[in-house]
C-alpha angles and dihedrals in degrees: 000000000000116000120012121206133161139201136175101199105096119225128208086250095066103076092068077055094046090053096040099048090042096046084044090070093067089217106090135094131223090249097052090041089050090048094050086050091051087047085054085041091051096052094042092054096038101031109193092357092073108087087221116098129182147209118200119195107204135190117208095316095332125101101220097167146020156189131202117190148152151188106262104231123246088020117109088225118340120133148198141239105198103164123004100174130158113194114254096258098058100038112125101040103085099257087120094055093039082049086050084047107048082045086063097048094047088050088046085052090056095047102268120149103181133035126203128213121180123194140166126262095224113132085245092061089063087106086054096053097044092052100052084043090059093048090062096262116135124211100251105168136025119193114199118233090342094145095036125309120312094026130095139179122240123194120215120197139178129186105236 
């Protein structure tokens, strides 16, 4: 990685490197890269008004990471971690716990307190888990077959 920079206003732009860099995990379904697309959409059409916000990670003029999170409504300072992805290509340097950082800080920044990540318990998610292990959350729920059965969601959380 050469330059990093990072920005939190969306571009139009960035919905071709949300669905590449999403697409790009493997792990995801139609259904889940169509959905972080929509959450891009939603933030380009309503602005501030969205309650997504979001935290690109770029390298030189290429977005290469991302995070997608919110404040989670009726709640004094709980958020959400709706999307955490690294292009392919720039996985397994850190960039994907300095993006997790950076989205704290800029929650902190807003007054959260907690953030929420949920994942799912397939085999092929043990990366996941250990990652947001690593960056201090705790598995604090686990919701069986939630996705289909056998497999769960877990939720992850962390006190900022």
């Amino acid at each position: 990685m050469n330059q990093l920079a990072f920005r939190h206003v969306i571009q139009p732009s960035d919905l071709g490197a949300i669905l590449n860099i999403v697409q790009s995990s493997g792990f995801f379904s139609a259904e889940e890269v169509e959905l972080a697309c929509e959450l891009a959409a939603d933030r380009l059409e309503h602005g501030q008004q969205s309650s997504y916000q979001f935290l690109f990670a770029e390298d030189g003029a290429k977005v290469v990471g991302y995070a997608c999170y919110g404040r989670i409504p009726a709640t004094a300072a709980s958020y959400d971690l709706y999307w955490i992805a690294v292009a392919d290509v720039s996985r397994g340097r850190g960039l994907g716990s300095l993006l997790l950082q950076k989205t704290e800080d800029a929650i902190r920044a807003c007054g959260g307190k907690r953030l929420y990540a949920e994942t799912s318990s397939r085999p092929q998610y043990a990366p996941t888990h250990r990652f947001y292990e690593s960056c201090g959350y705790g598995a604090e729920a686990l919701l069986q077959d939630f996705y289909a059965p056998g497999d769960s969601k877990i939720i992850y959380a962390k006190r900022l």
